[in-house]
N, C-alpha and C positions, 0 to 999 in steps of 0.2 A: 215686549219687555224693553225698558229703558235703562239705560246706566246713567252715571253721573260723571263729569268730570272729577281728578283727584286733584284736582288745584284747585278751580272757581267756585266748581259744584253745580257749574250749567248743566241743563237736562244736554243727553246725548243721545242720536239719532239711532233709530233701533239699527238692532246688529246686521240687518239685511241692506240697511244705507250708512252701514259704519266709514267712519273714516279716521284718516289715519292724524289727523289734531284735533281741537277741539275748535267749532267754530266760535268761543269767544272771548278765549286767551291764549291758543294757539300753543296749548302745551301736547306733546306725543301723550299718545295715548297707546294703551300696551292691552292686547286682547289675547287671553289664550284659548284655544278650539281643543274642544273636548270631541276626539275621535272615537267613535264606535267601532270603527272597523280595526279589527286587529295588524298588528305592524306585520308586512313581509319581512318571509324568516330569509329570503334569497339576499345575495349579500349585493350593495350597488357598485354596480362598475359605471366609468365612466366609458369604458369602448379600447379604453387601451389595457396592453397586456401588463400585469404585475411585473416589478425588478426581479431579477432569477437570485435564488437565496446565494449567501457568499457561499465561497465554498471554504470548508475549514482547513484545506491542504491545498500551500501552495504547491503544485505537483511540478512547475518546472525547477523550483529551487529543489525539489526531493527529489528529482533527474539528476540533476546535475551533481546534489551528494553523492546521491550513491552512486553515479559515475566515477568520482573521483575515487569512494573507497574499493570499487569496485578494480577501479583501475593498477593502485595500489597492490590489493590481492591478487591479480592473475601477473605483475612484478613478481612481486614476493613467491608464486607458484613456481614461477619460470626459474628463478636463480636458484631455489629449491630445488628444484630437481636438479640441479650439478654440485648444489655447496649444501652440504646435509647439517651445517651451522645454522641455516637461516629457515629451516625445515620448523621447528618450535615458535618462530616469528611470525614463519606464514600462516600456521594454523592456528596461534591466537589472533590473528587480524582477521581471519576467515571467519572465525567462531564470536566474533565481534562484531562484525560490521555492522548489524543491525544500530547497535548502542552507538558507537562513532558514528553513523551518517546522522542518528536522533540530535548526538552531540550536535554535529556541524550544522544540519539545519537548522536547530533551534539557537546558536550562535546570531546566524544570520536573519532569522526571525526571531526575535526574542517577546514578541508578541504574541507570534503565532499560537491559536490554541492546542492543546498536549493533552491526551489522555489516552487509554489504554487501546481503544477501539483505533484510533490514529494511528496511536504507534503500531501497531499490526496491520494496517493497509500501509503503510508507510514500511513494513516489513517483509511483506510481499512483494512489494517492489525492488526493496534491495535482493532478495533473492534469486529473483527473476535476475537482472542484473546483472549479478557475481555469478550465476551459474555460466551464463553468456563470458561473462570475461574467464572464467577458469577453464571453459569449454575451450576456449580460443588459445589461450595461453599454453595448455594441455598438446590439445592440435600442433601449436608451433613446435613448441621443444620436442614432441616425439619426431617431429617434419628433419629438426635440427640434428636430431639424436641419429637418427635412420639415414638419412640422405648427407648431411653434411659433416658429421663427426663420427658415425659407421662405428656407432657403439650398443646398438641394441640387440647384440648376440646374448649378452649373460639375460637381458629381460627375455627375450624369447625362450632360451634355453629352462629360465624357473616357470615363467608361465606354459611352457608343456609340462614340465614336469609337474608341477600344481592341478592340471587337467587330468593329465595319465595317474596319479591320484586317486582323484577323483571318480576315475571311469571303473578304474581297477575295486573302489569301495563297491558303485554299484554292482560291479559284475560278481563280486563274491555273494552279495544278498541273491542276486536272481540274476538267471544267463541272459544272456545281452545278445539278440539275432546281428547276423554278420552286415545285414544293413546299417543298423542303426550301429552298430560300433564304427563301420567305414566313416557316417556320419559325425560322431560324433570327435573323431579324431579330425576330422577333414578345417580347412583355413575357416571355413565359414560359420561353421560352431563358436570357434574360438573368438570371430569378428563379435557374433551375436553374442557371446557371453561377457563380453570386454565393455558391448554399449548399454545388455543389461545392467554390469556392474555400478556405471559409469551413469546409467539413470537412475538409478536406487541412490548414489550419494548426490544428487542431484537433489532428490526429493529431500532428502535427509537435512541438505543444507537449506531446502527452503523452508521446512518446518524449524528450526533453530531460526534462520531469520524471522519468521513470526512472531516464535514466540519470545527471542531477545528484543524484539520491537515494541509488542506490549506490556513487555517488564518494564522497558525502559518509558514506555511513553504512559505508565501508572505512575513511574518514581519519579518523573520530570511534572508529570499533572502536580504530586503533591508539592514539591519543590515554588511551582509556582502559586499555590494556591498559599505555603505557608509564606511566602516574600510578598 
């Protein structure tokens, strides 16, 4: 089978001695192949590995937030426990923070992308965080309270009396063997009841940090989607 050239209209060499002008006005000539065999579905690499996708949280600038407000609250914990003024300050910065680190990070990324899923790992994080910093602040001023200001007789004296309470409810429903009351009077009860307490608000605040994190990082999504 012969073609023709699209400019002269000289015969052209069958397609088995095609070339790629025409031999006799030297214009390109354009051939397209009709493939019978179906296209592989396998995708072409060239041998090198893909770019790794972005990530959508910068995570050291969301360190470094919630550091600060982190930092902030276990202040605010600490002076709290001696000025019972700044007791209502502490615990809306605590029950915030999620919202203020959202704030400060996205201050400092104002690109960054924001939406509810974000804000909730971004919420995790702060709570993880502030548990650490309340932990530590907590630790200090009782360290302060006990050893250096030799003021922790009225907390000891209600938390027995808070337990004996307690022991005294159960014992009226059903007797209490003389073991388990030596027990449950003894230091080591009262250590383990202090740090069950003590992980139950733990928990407590990192569920609030969640989910103030993807309230806020829904209402900062729409925020940015309506500007």
């Amino acid at each position: 089978m012969h073609d023709y050239c699209h400019r002269c209209g000289a015969e052209l060499p069958a397609q088995n001695e095609w070339a790629a002008f025409c031999a006799h006005c030297g214009a390109p000539q354009l051939v397209l192949s009709d493939y019978s065999e179906p296209l592989s579905t396998g995708a072409v690499t060239t041998g090198t590995m893909p770019p790794p996708l972005p990530n959508p949280i910068d995570w050291e600038m969301a360190i470094r937030c919630a550091l600060i407000v982190a930092g902030i609250a276990g202040v605010l914990s600490l002076v709290a426990s001696r000025v019972s003024l700044v007791s209502p300050i502490s615990s809306i910065w605590t029950i915030s923070a999620s919202l203020t680190t959202l704030a400060l990070y996205q201050r400092r990324r104002p690109l960054a992308q924001m939406n509810a899923k974000i804000g909730a790992r971004i919420g995790v994080l702060v709570g993880v965080i502030l548990g650490v910093a309340l932990s530590t602040a907590g630790a200090v001023g009782l360290l302060i309270a006990r050893l250096w200001l030799h003021s922790m007789a009225q907390f000891d004296v209600e938390f027995a009396a808070g337990m004996k309470a307690q022991i005294d409810q159960l014992a009226a429903s059903s007797p209490i063997p003389v073991e388990t009351m030596s027990f449950l009077q003894s230091a080591e009860f009262r250590t383990t009841m202090m740090l069950l307490g003590f992980l139950l608000l733990l928990g407590f605040l990192l569920v609030i940090s969640v989910f103030g994190g993807a309230m806020a990082g829904l209402l900062r999504s729409r925020r940015q989607a309506a500007s």
